[in-house]
C-alpha positions as CSV (number, residue, x, y, z in Angstrom):
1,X,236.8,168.6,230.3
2,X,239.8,171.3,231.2
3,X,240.1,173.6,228.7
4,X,243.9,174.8,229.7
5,X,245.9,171.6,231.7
6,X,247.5,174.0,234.7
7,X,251.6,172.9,233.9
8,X,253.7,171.6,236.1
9,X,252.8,171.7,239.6
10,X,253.6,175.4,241.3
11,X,256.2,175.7,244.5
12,X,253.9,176.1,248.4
13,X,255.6,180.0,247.9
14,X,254.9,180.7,244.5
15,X,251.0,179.4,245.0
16,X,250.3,181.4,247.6
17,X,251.7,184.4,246.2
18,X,249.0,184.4,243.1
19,X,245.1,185.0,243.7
20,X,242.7,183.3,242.2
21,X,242.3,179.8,240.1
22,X,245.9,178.8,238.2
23,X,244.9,177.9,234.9
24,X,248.2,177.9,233.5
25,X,251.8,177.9,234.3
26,X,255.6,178.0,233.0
27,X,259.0,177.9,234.9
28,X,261.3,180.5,233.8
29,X,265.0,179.3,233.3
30,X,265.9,181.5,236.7
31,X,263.5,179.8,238.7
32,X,260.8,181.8,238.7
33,X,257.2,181.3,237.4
34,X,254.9,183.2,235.0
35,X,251.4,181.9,235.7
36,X,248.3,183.1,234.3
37,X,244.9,182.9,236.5
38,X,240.9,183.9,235.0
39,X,242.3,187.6,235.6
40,X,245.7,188.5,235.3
41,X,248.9,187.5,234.3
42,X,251.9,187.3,237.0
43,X,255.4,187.1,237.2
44,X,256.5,185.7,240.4
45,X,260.5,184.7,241.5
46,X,261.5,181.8,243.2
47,X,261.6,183.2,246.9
48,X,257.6,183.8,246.2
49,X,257.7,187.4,245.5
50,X,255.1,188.7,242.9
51,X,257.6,190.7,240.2
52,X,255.0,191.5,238.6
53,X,250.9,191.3,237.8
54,X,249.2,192.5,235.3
55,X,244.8,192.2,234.0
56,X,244.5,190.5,231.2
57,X,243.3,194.1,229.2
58,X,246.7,195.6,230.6
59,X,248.6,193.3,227.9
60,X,249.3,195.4,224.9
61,X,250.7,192.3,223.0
62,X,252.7,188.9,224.1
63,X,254.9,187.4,222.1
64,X,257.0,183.9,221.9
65,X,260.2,183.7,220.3
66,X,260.7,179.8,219.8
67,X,264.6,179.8,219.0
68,X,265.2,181.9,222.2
69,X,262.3,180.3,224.4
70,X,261.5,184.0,225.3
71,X,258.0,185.1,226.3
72,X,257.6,189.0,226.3
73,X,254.8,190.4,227.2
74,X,253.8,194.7,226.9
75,X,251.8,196.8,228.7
76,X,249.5,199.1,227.7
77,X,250.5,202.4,228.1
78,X,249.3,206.2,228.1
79,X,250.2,207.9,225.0
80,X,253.8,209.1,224.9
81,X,254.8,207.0,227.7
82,X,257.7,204.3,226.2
83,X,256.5,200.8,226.5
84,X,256.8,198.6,229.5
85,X,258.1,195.3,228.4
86,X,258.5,192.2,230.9
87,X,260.9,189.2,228.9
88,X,260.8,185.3,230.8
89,X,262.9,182.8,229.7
90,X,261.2,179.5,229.6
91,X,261.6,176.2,229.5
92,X,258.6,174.6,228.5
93,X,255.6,177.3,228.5
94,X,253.1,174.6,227.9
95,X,249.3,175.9,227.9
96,X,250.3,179.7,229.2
97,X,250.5,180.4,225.2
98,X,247.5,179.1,224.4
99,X,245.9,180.9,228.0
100,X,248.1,184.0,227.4
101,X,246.6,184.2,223.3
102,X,243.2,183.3,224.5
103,X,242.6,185.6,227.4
104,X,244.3,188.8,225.7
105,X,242.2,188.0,222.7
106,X,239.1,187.8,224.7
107,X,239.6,191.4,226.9
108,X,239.4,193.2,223.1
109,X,235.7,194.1,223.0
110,X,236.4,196.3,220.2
111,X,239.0,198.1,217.9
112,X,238.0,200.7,215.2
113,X,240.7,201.7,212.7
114,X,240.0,205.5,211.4
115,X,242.6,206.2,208.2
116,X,243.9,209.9,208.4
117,X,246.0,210.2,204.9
118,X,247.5,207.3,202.5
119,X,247.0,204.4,205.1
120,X,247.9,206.1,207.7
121,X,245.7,206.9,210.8
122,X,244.8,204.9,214.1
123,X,242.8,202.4,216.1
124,X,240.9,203.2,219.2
125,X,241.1,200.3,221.0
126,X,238.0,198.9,224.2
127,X,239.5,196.6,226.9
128,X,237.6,194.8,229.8
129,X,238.9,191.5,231.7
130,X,238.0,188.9,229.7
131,X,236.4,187.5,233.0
132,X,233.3,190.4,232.5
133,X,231.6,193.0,234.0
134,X,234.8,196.0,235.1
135,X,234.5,199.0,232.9
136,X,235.8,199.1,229.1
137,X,239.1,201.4,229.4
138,X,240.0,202.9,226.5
139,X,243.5,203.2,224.3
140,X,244.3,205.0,221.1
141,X,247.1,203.6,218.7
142,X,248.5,205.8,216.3
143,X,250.5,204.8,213.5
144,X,253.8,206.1,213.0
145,X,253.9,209.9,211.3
146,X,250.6,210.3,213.3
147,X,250.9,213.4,215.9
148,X,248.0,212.6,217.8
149,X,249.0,216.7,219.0
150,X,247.7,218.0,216.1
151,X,244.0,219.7,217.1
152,X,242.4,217.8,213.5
153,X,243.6,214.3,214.9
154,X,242.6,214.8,218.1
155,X,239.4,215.8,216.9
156,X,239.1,212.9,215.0
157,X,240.4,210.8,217.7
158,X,237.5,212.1,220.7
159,X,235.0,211.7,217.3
160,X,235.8,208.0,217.2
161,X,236.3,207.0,220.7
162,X,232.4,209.1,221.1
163,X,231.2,206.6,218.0
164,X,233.2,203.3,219.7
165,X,231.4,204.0,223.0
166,X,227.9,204.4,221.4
167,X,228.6,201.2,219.6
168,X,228.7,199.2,222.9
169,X,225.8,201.2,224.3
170,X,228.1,203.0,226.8
């Protein structure tokens, strides 16, 4: 049994633009194609050309909005660095939801919330493909109000990240 049915059938040109196994797809309403393999997520137009690819643990967060049929999808990014953000329009997006939910879900190995003050703090966040084996890369997520500048934060911050790793035997 399939665990994710593959969509409607991809153009010659989009298909070979995209490595590895399909295991979902969605047309966009500009004629392109989001399609989401074992390892990445990818964005490719009509002519064939990849717009963009991203690993599964590169997703930040993906969101649907039902009344606009609009997937957008984040990347993760260095601290300080604004937040990439990639919108498709779709049709009918199928299983990519369900594959896009699953497989971001899945690269989370672990997240550790550390409060600084009155509910305020951050998460140190482990990614790896959700596919296994690569190495964990790490993220901090700091709540608004939170300057991750300050020497006592970023002490607390290395503090966490050292306890995270020794967690997962790293």
């Amino acid at each position: 049994m399939r665990l994710f049915r593959t969509g409607p059938e991809l153009p010659p040109a989009v298909r070979s633009s995209v490595r590895g196994k399909v295991l979902a797809a969605a047309e966009g309403e500009d004629g392109g194609w989001v399609v989401g393999t074992r390892d990445a997520v990818h964005a490719v137009d009509a002519d064939g050309a990849v717009t963009m690819t991203l690993r599964w643990e590169q997703v930040h967060r993906a969101d649907w909005d039902v009344e606009t049929s609009t997937l957008q999808v984040e990347q993760v990014e260095e601290y300080g660095r604004p937040l990439s953000a990639y919108s498709f329009v779709l049709g009918e997006p199928g299983a990519l939801l369900e594959l896009v939910r699953e497989r971001v879900t899945a690269s989370v190995v672990l997240q550790r919330r550390t409060e600084i003050e009155r509910r305020r703090g951050f998460s140190v966040i482990g990614r790896r493909g959700p596919a296994g084996g690569g190495e964990v890369t790490w993220a901090y997520e700091f709540d608004k109000g939170v300057d991750p500048d300050d020497p006592a934060v970023m002490a607390r911050a290395e503090a966490a990240l050292r306890d995270a790793k020794e967690s997962l035997g790293l």
